[in-house]
N, C-alpha and C positions, 0 to 999 in steps of 0.2 A: 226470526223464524216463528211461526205461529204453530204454537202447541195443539197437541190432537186429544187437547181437555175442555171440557166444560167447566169454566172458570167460576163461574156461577155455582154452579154447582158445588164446587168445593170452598165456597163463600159460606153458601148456606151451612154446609156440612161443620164449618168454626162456627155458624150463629149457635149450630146446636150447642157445641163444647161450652161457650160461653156462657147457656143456661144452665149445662149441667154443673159449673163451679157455681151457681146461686142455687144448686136445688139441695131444701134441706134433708137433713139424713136423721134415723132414730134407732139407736143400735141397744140393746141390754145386753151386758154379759152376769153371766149367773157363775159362779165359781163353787163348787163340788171341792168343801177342804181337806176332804180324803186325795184331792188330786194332786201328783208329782208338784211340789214347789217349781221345778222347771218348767214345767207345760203353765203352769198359773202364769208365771212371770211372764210367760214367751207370749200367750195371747192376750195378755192386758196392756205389756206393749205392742203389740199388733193393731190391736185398738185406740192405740195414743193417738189424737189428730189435734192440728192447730185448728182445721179449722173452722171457722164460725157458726157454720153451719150443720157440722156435725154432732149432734148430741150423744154421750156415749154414759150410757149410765151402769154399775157396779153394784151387785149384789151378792151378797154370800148365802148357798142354800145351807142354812141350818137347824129343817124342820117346820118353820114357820113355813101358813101357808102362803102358797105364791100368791099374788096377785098381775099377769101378765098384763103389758101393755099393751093394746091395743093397735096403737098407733105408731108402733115399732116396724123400722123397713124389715127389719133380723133380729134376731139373738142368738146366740153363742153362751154353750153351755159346756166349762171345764171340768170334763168328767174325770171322777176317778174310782175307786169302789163304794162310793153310795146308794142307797138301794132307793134313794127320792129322784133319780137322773134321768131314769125314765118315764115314774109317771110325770115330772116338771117339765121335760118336752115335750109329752104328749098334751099338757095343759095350754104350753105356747100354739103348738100347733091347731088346739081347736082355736084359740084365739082369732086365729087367720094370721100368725106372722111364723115365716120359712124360720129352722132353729137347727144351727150346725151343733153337734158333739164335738168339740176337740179333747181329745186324750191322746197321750201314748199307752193305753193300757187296752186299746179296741177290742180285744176277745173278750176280756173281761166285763167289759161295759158291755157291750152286746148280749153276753149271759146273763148278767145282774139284773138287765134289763126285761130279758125275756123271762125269767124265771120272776119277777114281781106282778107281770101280766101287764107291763108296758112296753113294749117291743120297742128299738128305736130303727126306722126306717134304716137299711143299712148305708144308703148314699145320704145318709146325713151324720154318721160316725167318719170323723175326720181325724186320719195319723199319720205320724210321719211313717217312711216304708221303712220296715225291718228291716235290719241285718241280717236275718236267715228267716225260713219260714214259720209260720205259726203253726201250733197244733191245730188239731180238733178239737172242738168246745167238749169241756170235760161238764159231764152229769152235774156235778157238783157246782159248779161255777166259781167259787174260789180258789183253785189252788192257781200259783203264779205262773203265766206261762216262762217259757225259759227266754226267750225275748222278751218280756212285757217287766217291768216299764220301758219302752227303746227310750234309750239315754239320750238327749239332745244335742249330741255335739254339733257342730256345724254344718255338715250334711244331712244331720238328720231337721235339722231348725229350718233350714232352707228346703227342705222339702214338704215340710208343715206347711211352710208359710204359701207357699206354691198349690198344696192342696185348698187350704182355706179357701186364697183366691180364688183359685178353679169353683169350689164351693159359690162363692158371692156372687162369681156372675152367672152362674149359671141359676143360682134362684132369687138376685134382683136382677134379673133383666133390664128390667126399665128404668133403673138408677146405677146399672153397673159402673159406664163413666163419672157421674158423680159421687163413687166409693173409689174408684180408682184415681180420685183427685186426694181426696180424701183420707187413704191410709193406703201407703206405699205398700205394701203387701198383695194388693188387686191388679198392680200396674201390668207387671210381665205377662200372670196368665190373661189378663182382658187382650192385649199387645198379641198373644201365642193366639187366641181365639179371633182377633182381625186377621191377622195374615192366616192361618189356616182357610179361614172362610172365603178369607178373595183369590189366594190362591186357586183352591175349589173352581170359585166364579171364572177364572182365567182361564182355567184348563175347560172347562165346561165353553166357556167363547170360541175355542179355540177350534174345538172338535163341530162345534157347534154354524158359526159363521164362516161362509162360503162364499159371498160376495169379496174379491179379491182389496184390501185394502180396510173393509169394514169392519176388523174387530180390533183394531189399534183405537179410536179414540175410547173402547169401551175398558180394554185392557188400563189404558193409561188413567183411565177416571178411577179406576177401579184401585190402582197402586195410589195415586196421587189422595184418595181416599183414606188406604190403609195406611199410609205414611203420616196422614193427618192426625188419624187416631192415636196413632203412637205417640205422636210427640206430645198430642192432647192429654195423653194417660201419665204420660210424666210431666206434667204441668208445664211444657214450652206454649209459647204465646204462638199467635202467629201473626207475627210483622213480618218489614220489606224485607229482612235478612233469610228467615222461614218461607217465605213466596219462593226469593231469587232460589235458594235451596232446592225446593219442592220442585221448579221449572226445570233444574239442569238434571233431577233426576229422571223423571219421568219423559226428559226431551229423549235420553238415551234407550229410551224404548223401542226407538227406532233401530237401534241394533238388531235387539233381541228382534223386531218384526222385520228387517230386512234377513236373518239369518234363518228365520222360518221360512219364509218365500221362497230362499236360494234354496234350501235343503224340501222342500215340496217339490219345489219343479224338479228337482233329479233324483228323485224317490216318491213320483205321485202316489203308489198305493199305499204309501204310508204318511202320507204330504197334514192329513190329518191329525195320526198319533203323534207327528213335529210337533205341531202348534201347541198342541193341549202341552206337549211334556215342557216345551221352551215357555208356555204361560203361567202353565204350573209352578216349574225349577227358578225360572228368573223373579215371580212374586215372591217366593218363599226365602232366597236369598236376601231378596231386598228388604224385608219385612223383618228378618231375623238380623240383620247386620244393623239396623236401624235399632233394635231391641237394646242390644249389645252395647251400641254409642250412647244408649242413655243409659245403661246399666254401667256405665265406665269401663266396659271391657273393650273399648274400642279406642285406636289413638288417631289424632288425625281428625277431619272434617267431618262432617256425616257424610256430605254428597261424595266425597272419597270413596268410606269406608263404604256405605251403601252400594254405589255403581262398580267398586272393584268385585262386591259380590256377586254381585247380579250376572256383570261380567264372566265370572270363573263359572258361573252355574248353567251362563248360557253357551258356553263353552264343553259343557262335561256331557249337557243335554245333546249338543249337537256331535260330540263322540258318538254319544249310545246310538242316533238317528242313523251315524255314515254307518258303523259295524253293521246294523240292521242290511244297510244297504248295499252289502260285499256280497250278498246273499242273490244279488241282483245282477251282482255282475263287476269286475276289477275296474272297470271303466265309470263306472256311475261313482264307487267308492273314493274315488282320487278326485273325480270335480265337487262329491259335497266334503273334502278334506279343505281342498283351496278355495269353497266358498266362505266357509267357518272362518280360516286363518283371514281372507281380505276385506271380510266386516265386522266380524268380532274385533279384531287384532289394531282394529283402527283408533 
């Protein structure tokens, strides 16, 4: 059976991955030793990389003055009640290098910083989310909030590390994948930001292309794409074993695009919002079950656990499609019932 991908395409798509494991990386972390011994530890291993390419250099601010690198992709400043936190990011940043805050003590840091007359951007204060909500920044700026320091148990560490990422790719863009080769911490949110965006692109094909037939190779390029990415972001190669893989899932696209078709032709004026939700719900499945399999929360094959998602998603899509569709009439409702059940179910 000949796949409705550009093979080519998703050739090229591994030349890129392959540079971005030789592209070099320049990272400072500055450590504030007023800051939680916990947060310290948490982002200097966050920062541990093997590998070769990644320069990761350790500074402690203690009054000396900075001298920023230059030549730095980021830096990463562990803040804690120092009053040098803010003018020292604001130093990096004229430099020209992007500089994340991580603390758990964010109202604090924010005050300290505004009240010195270095403000710190507030989407560059990075913490893990509270147990309850924070106050209102008090006049004074020292007193403790009743959350702060949030304690880094395990939910709260895992959602540090989650922000940070979110952080990196969103201000190295152009090296995100070779940070998320780089230090396991980047993987997930880069992975959450492919599949949201093609998801997006799917629903947007869907709603979009009107020639009968014509947004299946763009859908399929499009997952065969995202699923690259991912495995890219957690350092899978891609050989014959990752092809034959990548083939069997995206061949089952043809589901999810035969059960759009059945459910447009017996709910034309909604034959549209089908497509987009069945483009949307089946990348987003696929994208997230693949996440999962490399984060070990999944057992079983990929092309398993991936296509049994996909599956259940285009499945729940096309519930929401028929219900729509009772509204039309008991007769329209029972044949997009037993279109679902005879190509989904297959």
């Amino acid at each position: 059976m000949q796949l409705p991908v550009d093979v080519k395409a998703v050739i090229d798509e591994a030349m890129n991955i392959d540079e971005a494991r030789r592209t070099p990386l320049s990272v400072s972390v500055y450590i504030d030793e007023s800051a939680p011994g916990d947060v310290q530890a948490h982002v200097r291993q966050a920062f541990a990389s093997a590998s070769p390419h990644a320069r990761v250099s350790l500074t402690y601010l203690d009054g000396r003055t900075l001298a920023p690198y230059p030549g730095d992709d980021m830096a990463v400043i562990v803040a804690g009640l120092g009053e040098q936190v803010g003018r020292c990011a604001e130093q990096i940043r004229q430099a020209g290098v992007p500089v994340m805050v991580a603390t758990t003590l964010p109202s604090l840091v924010a005050e300290i910083a505004q009240a010195s007359g270095h403000p710190v951007p507030q989407g560059d204060i990075v913490a893990p989310k509270a147990p309850c909500a924070l106050p209102e920044p008090s006049p004074a700026g020292r007193e403790a909030a009743p959350c702060e320091p949030v304690a880094l148990d395990a939910a709260a560490a895992a959602s540090l590390s989650e922000l940070m990422g979110g952080w990196v790719v969103a201000a190295c863009e152009d090296k995100r994948l070779a940070f998320a080769l780089a230090f396991p911490f980047v993987r997930k949110p880069l992975s959450m930001e492919s599949v949201n965006a093609t998801a997006l692109q799917n629903a947007g094909v869907g709603l979009l292309v009107v020639i009968p037939g014509a947004d299946m190779p763009v859908m399929t390029l499009n997952q065969a794409k995202m699923l690259l990415m991912i495995a890219a972001a957690y350092g899978e190669e891609l050989n014959l074993a990752r092809v034959k893989e990548l083939a069997a899932l995206v061949g089952g696209a043809f589901a999810c695009r035969a059960v759009a078709r059945q459910l447009a032709a017996f709910v034309p004026a909604l034959g549209w919002a089908v497509k987009a939700a069945i483009g949307y719900a089946g990348t987003q499945a696929m994208g997230r079950a693949a996440i999962e399999y490399y984060e070990g929360e999944a057992l079983g094959k990929l092309a398993e656990a991936v296509g049994a998602a996909r599956d259940r998603a285009v499945q729940a899509a096309a519930r929401s499609a028929a219900q729509r569709a009772r509204a039309t009439g008991a007769t329209a409702a029972r044949a997009v019932r037993a279109a679902v059940a005879g190509k989904v179910g297959r």
